[in-house]
TIVO-2410 file (N, C-alpha, C; in nm, 3 decimals):
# residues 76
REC num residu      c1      c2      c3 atome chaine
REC   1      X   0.030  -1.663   3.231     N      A
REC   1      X   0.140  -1.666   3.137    CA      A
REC   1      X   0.182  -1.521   3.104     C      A
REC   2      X   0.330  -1.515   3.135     N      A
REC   2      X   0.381  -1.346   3.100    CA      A
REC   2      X   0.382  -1.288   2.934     C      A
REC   3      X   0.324  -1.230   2.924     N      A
REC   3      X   0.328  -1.171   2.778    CA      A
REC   3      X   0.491  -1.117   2.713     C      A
REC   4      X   0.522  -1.146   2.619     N      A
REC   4      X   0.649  -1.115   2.566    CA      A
REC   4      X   0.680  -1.032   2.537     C      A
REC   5      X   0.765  -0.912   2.548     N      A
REC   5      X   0.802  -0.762   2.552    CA      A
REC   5      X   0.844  -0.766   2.360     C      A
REC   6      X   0.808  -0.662   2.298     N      A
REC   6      X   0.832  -0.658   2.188    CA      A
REC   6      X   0.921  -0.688   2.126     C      A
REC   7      X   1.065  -0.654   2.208     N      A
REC   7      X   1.219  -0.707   2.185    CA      A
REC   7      X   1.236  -0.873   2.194     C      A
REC   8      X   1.167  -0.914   2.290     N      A
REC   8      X   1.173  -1.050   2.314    CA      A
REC   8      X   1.103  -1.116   2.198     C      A
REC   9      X   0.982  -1.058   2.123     N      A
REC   9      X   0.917  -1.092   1.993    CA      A
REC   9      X   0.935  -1.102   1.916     C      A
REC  10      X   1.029  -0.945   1.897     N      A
REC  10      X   1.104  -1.027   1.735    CA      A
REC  10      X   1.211  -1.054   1.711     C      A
REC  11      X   1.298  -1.096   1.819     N      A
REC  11      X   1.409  -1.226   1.833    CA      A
REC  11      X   1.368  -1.361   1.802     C      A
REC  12      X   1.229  -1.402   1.874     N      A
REC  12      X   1.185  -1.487   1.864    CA      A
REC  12      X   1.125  -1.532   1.729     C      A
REC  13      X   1.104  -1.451   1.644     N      A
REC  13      X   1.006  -1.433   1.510    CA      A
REC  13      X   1.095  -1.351   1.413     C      A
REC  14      X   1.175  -1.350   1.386     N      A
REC  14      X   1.268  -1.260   1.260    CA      A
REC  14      X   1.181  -1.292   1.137     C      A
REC  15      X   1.192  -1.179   1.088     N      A
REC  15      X   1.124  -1.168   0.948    CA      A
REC  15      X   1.219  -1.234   0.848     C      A
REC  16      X   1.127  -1.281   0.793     N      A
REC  16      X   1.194  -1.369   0.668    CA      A
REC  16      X   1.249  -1.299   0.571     C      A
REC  17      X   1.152  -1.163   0.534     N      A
REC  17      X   1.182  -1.094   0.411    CA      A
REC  17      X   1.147  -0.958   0.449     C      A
REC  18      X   1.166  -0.844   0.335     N      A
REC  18      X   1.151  -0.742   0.375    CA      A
REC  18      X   1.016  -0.664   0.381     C      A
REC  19      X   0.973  -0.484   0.416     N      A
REC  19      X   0.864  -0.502   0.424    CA      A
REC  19      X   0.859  -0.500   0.288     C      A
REC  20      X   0.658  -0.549   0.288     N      A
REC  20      X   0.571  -0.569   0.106    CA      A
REC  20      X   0.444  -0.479   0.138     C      A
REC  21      X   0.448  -0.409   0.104     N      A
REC  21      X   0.329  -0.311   0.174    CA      A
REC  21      X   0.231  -0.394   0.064     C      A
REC  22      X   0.115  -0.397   0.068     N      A
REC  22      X  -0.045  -0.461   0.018    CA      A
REC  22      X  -0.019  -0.405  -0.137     C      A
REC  23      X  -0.009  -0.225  -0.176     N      A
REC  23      X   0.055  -0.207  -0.286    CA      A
REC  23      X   0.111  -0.296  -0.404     C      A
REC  24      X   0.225  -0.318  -0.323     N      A
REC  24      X   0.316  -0.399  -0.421    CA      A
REC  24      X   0.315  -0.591  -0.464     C      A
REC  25      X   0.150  -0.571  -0.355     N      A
REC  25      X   0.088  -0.747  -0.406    CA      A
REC  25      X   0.041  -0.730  -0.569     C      A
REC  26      X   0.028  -0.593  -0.622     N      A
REC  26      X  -0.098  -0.536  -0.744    CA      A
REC  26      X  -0.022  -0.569  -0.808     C      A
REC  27      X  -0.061  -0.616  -0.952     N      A
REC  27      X   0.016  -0.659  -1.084    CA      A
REC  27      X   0.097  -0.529  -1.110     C      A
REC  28      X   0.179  -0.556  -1.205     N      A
REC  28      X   0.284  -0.471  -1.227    CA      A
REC  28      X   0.238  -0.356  -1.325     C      A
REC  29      X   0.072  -0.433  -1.420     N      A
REC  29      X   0.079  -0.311  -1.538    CA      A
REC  29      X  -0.062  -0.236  -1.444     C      A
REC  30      X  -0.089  -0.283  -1.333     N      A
REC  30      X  -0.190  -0.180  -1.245    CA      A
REC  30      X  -0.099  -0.117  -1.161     C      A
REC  31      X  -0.023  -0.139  -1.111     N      A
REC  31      X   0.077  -0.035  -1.033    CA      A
REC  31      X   0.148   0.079  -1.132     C      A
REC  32      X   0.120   0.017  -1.254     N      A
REC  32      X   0.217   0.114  -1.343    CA      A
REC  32      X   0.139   0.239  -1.405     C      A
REC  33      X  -0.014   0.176  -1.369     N      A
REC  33      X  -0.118   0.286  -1.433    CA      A
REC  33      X  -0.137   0.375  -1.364     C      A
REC  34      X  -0.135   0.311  -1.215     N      A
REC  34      X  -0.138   0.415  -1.065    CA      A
REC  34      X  -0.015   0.552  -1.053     C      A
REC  35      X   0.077   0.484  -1.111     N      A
REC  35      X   0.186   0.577  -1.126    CA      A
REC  35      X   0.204   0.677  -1.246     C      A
REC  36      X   0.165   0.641  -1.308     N      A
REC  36      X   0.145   0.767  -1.427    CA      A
REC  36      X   0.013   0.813  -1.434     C      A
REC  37      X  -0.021   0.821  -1.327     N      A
REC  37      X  -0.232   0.889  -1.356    CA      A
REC  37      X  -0.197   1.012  -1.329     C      A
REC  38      X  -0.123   1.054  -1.309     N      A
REC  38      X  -0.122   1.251  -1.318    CA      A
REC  38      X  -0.177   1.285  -1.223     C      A
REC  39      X  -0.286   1.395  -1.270     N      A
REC  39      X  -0.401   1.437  -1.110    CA      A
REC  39      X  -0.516   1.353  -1.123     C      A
REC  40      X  -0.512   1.235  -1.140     N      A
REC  40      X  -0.613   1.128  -1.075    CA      A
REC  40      X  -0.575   1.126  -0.925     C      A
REC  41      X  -0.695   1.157  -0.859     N      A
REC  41      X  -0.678   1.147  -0.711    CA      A
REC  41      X  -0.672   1.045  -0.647     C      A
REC  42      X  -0.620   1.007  -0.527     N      A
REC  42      X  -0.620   0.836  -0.469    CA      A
REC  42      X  -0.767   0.790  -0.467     C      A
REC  43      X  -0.869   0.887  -0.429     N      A
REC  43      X  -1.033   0.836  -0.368    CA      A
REC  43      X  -1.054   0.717  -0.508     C      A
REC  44      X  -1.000   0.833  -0.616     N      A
REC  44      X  -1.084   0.790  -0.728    CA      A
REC  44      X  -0.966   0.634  -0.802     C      A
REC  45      X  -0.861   0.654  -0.723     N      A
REC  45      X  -0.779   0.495  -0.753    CA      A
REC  45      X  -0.814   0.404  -0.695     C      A
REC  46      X  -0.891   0.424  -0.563     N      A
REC  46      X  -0.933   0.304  -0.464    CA      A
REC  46      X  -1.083   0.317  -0.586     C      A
REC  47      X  -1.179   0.362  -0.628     N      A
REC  47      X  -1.248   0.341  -0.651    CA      A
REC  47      X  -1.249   0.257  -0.770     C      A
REC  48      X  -1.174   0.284  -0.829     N      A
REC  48      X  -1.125   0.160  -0.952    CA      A
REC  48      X  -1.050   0.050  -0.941     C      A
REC  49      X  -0.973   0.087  -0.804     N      A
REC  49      X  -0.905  -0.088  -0.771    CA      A
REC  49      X  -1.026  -0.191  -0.720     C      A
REC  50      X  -1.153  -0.082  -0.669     N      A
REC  50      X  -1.273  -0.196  -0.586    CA      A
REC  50      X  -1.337  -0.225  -0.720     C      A
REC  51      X  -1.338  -0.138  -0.838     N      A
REC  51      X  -1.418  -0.219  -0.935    CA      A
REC  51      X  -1.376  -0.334  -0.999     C      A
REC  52      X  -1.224  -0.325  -1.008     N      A
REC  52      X  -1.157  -0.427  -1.043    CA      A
REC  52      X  -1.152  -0.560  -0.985     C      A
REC  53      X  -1.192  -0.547  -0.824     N      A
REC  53      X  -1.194  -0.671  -0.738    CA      A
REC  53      X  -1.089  -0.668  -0.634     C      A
REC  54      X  -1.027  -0.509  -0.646     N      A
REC  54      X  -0.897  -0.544  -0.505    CA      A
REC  54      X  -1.032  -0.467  -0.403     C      A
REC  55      X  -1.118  -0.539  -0.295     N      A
REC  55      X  -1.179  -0.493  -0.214    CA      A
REC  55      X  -1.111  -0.429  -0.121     C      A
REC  56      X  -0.955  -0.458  -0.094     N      A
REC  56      X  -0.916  -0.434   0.036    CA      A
REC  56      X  -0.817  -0.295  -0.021     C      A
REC  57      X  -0.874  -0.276  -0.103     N      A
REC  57      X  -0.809  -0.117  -0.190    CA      A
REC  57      X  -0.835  -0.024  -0.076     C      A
REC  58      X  -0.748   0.096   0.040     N      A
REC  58      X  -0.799   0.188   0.085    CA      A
REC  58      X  -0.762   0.291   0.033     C      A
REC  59      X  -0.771   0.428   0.110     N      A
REC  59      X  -0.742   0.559   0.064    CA      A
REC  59      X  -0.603   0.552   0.132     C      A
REC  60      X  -0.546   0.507   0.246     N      A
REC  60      X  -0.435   0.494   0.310    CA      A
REC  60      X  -0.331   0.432   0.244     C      A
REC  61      X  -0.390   0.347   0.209     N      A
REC  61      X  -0.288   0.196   0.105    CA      A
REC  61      X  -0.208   0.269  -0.003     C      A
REC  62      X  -0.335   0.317  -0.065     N      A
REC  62      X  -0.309   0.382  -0.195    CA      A
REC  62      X  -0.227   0.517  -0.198     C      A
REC  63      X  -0.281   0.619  -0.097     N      A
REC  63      X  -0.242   0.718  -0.068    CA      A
REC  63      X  -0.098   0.737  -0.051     C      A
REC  64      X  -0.033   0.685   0.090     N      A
REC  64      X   0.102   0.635   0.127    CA      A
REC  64      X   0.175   0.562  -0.003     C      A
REC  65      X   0.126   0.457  -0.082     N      A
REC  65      X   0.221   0.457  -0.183    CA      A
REC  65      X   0.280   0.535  -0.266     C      A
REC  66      X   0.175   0.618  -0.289     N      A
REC  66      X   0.212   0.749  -0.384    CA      A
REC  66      X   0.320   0.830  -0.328     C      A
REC  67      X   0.255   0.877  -0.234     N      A
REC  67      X   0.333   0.968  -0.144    CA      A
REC  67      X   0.483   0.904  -0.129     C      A
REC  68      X   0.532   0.787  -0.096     N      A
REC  68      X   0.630   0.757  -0.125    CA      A
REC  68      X   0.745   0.745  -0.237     C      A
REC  69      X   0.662   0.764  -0.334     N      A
REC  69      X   0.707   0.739  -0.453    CA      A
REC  69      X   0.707   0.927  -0.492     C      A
REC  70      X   0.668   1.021  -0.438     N      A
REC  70      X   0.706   1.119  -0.482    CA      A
REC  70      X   0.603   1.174  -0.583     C      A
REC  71      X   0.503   1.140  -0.572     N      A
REC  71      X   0.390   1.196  -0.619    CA      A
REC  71      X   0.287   1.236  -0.541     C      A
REC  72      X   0.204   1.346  -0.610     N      A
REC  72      X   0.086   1.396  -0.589    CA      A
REC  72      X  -0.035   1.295  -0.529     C      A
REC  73      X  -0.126   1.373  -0.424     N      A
REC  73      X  -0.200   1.242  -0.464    CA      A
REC  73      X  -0.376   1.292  -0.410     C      A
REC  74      X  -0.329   1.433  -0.453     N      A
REC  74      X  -0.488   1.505  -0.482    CA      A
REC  74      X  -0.482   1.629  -0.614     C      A
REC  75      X  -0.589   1.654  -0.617     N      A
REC  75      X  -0.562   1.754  -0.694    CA      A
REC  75      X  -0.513   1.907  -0.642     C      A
REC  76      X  -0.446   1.956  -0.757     N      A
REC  76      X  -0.406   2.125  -0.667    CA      A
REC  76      X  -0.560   2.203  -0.631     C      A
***
């Protein structure tokens, strides 16, 4: 069976909605704390999203959100 060329994939499969990066699954008043932590570093935001119970918290997840949003996301 021929494997389907990427173009042929997502003709076949259109996204329903837009992207949701893992981020923006987090409640609204934990995303809101993430965003005003100043120089709280990401290591130490994944380390409090795993205490909280988001296990699948990374340094990438977390990191890249910030960074998108126009913030810092180590210390100087």
């Amino acid at each position: 069976m021929k494997k389907p060329s990427l173009e042929d994939f997502a003709k076949a499969n259109p996204r329903k909605s837009g992207y949701r990066s893992w981020m923006e699954t987090l409640p609204a008043d934990v995303l809101q704390q993430i965003d005003e932590a100043g120089d709280i570093s990401s290591s130490q935001v994944v380390a409090w999203l795993k205490s909280l119970g988001y296990a699948e918290a990374t340094h990438s997840k977390v990191d890249h959100w910030r960074r998108t949003r126009g913030r810092r996301t180590t210390k100087p």
